[in-house]
PAZAPA-4460 file (N, C-alpha, C; in steps of 0.05 Angstrom, whole numbers, plus 32768, in hexadecimal, padded with zeros to 4 digits):
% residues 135
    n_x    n_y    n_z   ca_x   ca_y   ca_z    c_x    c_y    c_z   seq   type   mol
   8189   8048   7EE6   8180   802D   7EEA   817C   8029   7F08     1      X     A
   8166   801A   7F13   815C   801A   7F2A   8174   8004   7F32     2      X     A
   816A   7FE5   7F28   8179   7FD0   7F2F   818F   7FDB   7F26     3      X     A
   81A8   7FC8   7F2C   81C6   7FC7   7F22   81CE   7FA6   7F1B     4      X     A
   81D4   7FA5   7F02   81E0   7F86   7F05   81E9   7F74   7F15     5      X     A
   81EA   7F65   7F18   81EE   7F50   7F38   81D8   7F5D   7F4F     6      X     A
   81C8   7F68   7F49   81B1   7F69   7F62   81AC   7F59   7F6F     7      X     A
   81B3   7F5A   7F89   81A9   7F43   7F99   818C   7F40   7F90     8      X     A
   8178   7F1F   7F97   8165   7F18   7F94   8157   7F13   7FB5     9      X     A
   8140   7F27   7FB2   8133   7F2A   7FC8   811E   7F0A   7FCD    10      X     A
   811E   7EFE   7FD6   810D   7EE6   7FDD   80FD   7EE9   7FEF    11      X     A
   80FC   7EF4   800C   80E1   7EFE   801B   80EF   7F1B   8020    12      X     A
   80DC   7F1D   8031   80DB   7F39   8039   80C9   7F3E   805A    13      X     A
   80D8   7F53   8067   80BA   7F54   8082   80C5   7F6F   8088    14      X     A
   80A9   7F7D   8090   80AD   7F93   8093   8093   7F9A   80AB    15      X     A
   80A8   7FA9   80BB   8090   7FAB   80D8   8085   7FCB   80DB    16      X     A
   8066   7FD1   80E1   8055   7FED   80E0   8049   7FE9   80F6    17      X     A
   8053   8007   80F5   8042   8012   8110   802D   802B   8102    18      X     A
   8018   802C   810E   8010   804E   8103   7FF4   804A   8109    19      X     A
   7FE7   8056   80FF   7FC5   8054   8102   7FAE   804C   80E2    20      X     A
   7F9D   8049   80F5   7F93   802F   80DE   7F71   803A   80DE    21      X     A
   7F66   804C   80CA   7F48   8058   80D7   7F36   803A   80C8    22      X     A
   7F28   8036   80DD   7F0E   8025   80D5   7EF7   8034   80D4    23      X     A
   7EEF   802F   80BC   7ED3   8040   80AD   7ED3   805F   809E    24      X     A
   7EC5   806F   80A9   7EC3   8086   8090   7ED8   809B   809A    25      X     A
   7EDA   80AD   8089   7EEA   80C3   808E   7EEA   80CC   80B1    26      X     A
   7ED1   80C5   80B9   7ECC   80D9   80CD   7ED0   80C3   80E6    27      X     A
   7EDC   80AC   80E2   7EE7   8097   80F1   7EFF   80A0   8101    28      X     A
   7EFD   8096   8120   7F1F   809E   8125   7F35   8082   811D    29      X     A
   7F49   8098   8121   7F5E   807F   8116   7F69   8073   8134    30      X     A
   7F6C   8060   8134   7F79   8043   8141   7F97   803B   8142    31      X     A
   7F9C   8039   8151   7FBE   8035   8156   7FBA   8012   814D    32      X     A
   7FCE   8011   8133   7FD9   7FF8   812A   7FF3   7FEF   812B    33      X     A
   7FFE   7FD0   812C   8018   7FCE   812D   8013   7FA8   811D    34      X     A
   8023   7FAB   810A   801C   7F98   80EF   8037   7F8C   80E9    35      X     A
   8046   7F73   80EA   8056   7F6D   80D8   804C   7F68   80C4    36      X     A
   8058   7F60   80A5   8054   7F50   8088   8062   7F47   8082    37      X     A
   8062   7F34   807B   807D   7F1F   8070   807A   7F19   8056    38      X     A
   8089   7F1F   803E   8086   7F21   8023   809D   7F10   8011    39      X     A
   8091   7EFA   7FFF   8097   7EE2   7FF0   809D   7EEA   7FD8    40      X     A
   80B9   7EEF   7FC6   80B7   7EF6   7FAF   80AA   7ED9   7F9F    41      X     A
   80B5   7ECB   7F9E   80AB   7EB2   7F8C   80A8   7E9C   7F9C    42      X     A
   808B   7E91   7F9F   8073   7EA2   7F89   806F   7EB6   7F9E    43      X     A
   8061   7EC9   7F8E   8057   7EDF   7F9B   8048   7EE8   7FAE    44      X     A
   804F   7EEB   7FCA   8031   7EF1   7FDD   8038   7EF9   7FFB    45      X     A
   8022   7EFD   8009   8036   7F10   801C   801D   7F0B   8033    46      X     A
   8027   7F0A   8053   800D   7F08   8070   8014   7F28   8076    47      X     A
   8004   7F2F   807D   8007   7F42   808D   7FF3   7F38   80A5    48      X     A
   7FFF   7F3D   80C0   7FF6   7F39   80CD   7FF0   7F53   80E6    49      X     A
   7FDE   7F5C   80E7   7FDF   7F73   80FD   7FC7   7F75   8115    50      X     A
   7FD5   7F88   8127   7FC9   7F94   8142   7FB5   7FA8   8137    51      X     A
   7F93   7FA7   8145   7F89   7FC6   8144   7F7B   7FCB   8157    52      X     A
   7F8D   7FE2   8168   7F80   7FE7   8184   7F5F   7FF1   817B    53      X     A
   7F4A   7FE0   817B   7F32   7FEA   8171   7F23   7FFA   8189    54      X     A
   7F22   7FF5   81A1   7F1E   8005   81BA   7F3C   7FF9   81CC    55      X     A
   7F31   8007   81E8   7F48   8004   81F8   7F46   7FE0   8205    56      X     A
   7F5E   7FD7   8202   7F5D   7FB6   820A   7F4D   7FA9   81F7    57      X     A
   7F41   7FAB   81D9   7F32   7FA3   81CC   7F41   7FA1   81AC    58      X     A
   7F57   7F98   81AB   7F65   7F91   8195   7F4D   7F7F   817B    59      X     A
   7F5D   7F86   816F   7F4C   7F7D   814E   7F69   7F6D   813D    60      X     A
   7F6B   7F53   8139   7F80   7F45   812E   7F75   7F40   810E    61      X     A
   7F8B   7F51   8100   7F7D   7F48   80E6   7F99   7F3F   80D1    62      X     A
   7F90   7F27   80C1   7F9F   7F18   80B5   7F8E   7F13   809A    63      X     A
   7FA2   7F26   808C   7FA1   7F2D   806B   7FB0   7F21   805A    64      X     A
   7FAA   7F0B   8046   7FC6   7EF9   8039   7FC2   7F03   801B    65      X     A
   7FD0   7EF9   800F   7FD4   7EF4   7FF4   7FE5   7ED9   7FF0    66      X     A
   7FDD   7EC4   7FEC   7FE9   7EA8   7FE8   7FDF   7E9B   7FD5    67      X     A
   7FEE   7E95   7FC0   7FE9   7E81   7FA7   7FD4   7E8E   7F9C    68      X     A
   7FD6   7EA8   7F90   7FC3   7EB6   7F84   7FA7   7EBE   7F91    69      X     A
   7FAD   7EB3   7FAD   7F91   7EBF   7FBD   7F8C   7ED0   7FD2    70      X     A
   7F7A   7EDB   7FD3   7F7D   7EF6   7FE6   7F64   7EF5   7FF7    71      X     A
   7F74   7EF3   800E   7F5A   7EE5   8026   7F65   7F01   8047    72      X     A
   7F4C   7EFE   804C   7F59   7F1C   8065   7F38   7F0B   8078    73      X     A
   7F4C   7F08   809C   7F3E   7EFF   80AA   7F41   7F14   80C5    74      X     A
   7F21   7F1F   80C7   7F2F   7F31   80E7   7F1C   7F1E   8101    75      X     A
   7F24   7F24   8119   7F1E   7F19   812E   7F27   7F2A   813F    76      X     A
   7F0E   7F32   8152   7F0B   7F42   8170   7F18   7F2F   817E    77      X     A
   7F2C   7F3D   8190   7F43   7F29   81A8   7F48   7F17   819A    78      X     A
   7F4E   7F18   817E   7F5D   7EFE   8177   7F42   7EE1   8173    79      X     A
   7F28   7EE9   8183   7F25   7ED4   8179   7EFD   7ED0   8172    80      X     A
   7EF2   7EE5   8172   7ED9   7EF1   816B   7EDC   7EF4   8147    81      X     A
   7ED5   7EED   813A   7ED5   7EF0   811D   7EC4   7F13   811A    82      X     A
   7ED4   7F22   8108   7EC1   7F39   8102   7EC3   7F40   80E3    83      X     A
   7ED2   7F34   80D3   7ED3   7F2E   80B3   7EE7   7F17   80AC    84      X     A
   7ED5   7F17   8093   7EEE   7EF7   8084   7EE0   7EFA   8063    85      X     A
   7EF6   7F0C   8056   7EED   7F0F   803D   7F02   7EF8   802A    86      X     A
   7EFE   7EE8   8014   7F0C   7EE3   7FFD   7F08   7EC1   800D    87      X     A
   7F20   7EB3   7FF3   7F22   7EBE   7FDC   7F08   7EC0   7FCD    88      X     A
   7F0F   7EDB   7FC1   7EF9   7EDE   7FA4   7F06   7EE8   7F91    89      X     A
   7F03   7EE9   7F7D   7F15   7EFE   7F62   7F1C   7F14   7F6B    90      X     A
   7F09   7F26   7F77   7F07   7F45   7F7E   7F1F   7F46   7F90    91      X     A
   7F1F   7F30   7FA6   7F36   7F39   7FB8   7F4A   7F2A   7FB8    92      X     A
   7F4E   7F1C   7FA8   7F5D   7F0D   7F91   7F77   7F24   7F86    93      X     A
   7F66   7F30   7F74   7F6D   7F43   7F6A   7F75   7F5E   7F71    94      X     A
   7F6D   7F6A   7F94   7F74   7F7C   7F9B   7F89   7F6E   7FB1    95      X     A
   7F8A   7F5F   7FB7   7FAE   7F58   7FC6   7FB9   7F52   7FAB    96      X     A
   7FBF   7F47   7F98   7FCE   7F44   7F83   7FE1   7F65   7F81    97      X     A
   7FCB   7F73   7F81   7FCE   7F96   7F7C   7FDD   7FA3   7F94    98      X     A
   7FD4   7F98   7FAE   7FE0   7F9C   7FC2   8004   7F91   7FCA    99      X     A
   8009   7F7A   7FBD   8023   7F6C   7FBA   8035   7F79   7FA3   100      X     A
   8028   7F85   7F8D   803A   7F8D   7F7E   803C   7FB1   7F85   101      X     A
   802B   7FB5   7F8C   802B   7FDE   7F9D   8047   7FDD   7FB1   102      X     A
   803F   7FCB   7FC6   805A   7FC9   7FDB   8073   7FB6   7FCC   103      X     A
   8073   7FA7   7FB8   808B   7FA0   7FB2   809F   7FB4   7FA9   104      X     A
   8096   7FCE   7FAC   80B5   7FDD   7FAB   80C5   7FDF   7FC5   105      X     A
   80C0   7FCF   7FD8   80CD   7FCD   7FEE   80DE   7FAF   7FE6   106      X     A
   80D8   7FA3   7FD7   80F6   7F8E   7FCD   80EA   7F8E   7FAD   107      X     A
   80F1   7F9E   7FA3   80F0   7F9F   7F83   80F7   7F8F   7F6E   108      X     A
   8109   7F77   7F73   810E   7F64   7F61   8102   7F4F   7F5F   109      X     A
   80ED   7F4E   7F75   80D4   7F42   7F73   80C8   7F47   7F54   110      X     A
   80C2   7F65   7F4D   80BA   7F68   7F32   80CB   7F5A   7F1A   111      X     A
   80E2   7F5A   7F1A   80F5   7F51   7F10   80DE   7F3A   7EF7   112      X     A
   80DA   7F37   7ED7   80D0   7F23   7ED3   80DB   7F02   7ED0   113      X     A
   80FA   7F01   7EE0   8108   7EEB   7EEB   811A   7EF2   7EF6   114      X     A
   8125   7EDE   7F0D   8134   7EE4   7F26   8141   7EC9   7F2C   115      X     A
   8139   7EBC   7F0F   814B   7EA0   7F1A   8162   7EA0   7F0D   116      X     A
   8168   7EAF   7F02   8181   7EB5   7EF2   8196   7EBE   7EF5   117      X     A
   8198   7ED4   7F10   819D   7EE1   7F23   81B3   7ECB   7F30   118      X     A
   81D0   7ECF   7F34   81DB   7EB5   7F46   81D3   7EBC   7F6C   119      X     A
   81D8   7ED8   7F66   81D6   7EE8   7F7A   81BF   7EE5   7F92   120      X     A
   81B7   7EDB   7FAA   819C   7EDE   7FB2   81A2   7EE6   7FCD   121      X     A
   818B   7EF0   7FD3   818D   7EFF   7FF4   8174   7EFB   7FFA   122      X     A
   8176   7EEE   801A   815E   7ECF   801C   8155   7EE9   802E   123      X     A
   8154   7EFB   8035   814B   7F0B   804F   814D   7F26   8047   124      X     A
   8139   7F36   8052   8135   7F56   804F   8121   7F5E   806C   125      X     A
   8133   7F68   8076   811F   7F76   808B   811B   7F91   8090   126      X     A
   810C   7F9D   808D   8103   7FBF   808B   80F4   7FC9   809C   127      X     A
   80F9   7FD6   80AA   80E7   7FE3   80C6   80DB   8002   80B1   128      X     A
   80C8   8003   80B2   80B4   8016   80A8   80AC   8025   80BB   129      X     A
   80B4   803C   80BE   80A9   804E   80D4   809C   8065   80C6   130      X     A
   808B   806F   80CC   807E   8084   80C6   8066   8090   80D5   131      X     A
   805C   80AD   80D1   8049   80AF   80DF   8036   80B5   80C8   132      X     A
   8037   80A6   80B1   8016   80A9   809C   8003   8094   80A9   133      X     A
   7FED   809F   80A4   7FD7   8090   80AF   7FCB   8076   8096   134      X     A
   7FCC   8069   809B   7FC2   805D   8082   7F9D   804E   8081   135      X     A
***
């Protein structure tokens, strides 16, 4: 059994990345990124907010949500040049939905199909994610 009875109950979550981030086709180079996300068991949804060194001194701020069933992702050159703003739509609706429950094995009682039952709760989780996969 993964859980154990009296599992603490995960309520947010944040977890900070570093690593590289390729924009466009295979044959794209990859980009030095650095992203916190902050993640809501109930209700469900999560910011990620990140750095993308797109050239040198030419950062790319992009802010990807999932909030109240909606999935909205906004990027901006220096923070303040617009260069995409997709959702909400169903499609990406539906692919952060997919995205919130993929990474909820980083606080798993999120899945849990109730957590109010639980006397137990643990208001904080913080996880430093280090790695060198490219994503």
């Amino acid at each position: 059994m993964v859980l154990s009875d009296g599992q603490p109950v995960v309520q947010n979550a944040q977890l900070h990345q570093h690593g590289e981030f390729r924009l466009g086709g295979v044959d794209a180079p990859w980009r030095p990124l650095t992203a916190t996300q902050h993640f809501t068991a109930r209700p469900p949804g999560f910011v990620w907010d990140a750095t993308i060194d797109i050239l040198p001194l030419v950062p790319a701020r992009v802010i990807d949500l999932y909030k109240r069933g909606e999935g909205i992702l906004h990027a901006r050159l220096l923070g303040i040049v617009p260069v995409a703003s997709v959702g909400p739509n169903r499609k990406m609706n539906e692919g952060e939905l997919v995205r919130y429950l993929a990474e909820a094995v980083w606080f798993p009682t999120a899945l849990l199909p109730s957590t109010e039952s639980n006397g137990r709760k643990l208001t904080a989780v913080r996880q430093e994610q280090h790695s060198n996969t490219r994503a």
